[in-house]
N, C-alpha and C positions, 0 to 999 in steps of 0.2 A: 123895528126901526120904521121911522112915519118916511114917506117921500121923500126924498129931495133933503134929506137929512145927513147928511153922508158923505163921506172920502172913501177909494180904497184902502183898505188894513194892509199891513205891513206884506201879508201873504200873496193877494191877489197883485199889489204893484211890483212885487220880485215876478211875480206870473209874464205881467204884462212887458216886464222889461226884457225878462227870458227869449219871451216869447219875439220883439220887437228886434232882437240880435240877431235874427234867423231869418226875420223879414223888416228889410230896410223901407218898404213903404209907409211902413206902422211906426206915428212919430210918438213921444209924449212931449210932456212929462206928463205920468199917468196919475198922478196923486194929486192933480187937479181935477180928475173928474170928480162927477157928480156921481153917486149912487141911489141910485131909483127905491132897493129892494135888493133883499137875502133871502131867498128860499132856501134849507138844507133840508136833505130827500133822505137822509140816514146813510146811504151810499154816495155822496156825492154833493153838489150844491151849485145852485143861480147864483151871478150877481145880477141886476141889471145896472145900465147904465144910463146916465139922460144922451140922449144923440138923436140930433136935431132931423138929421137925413134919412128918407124914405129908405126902405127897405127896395132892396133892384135884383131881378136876375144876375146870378154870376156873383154876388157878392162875397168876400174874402171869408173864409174860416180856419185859420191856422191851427192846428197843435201845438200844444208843448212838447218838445224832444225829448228834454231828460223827464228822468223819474220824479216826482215828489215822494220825499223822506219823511214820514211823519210818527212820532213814537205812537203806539198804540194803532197802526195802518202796517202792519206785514208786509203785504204786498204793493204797497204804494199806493197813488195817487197818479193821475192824468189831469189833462185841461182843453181847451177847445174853445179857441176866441170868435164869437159871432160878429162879423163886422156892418158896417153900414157905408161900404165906400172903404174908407178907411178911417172911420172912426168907429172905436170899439161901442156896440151895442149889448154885448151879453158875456159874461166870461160862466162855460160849465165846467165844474171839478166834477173826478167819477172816481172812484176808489177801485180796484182791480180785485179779480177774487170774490169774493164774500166778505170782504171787509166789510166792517161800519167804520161811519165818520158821521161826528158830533158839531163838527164848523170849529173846534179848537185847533191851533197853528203852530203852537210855541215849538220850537225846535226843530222846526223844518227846514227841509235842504233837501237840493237837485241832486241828482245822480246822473250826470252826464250820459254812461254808458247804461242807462235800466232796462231800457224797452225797444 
């Protein structure tokens, strides 16, 4: 995916909104951001995001609570929002375990109680 090419996918805006119910500082609507770039590491994967704001001491990094459900991921999925203030800079996926993970999403779903 070339720069500045980009929306969040279906996956990372459920992430962001998830994640946004847990911390009320974190506005959207998320599915207007910009996506910079998709790295996936085989366990896990970047987004980045375009976000205008320096990077600062003390900046916000929230988790995701529940689990991410993914067929073919056992043991789940995590996430971890890099912020800039409070606009989202970077969203990381990590697979738990020894999982792989390929960047496919279809049929995913939270598990409140996982982790």
């Amino acid at each position: 995916m070339r720069p500045g090419q980009g929306q969040p996918n279906q996956l990372e805006c459920a992430i962001l909104e998830r994640i946004a119910k847990d911390e009320p500082w974190l506005q959207g609507p998320f599915h207007s951001l910009q996506v910079l770039s998709r790295e996936y590491t085989g366990v896990g994967g970047y987004t980045n995001f375009l976000c205008d704001q320096a990077e600062a001491p003390g900046d916000p990094y929230p988790g995701l609570k529940p689990l991410i459900r993914l067929p073919g991921v056992p043991n789940g999925m995590g996430a971890v929002l890099w912020c800039h203030g409070v606009y989202p800079a970077s969203l990381e996926l990590f697979t738990y375990g020894d999982d792989a993970w390929d960047g496919t999403f279809e049929g995913f779903s939270f598990e409140e109680n996982g982790r």
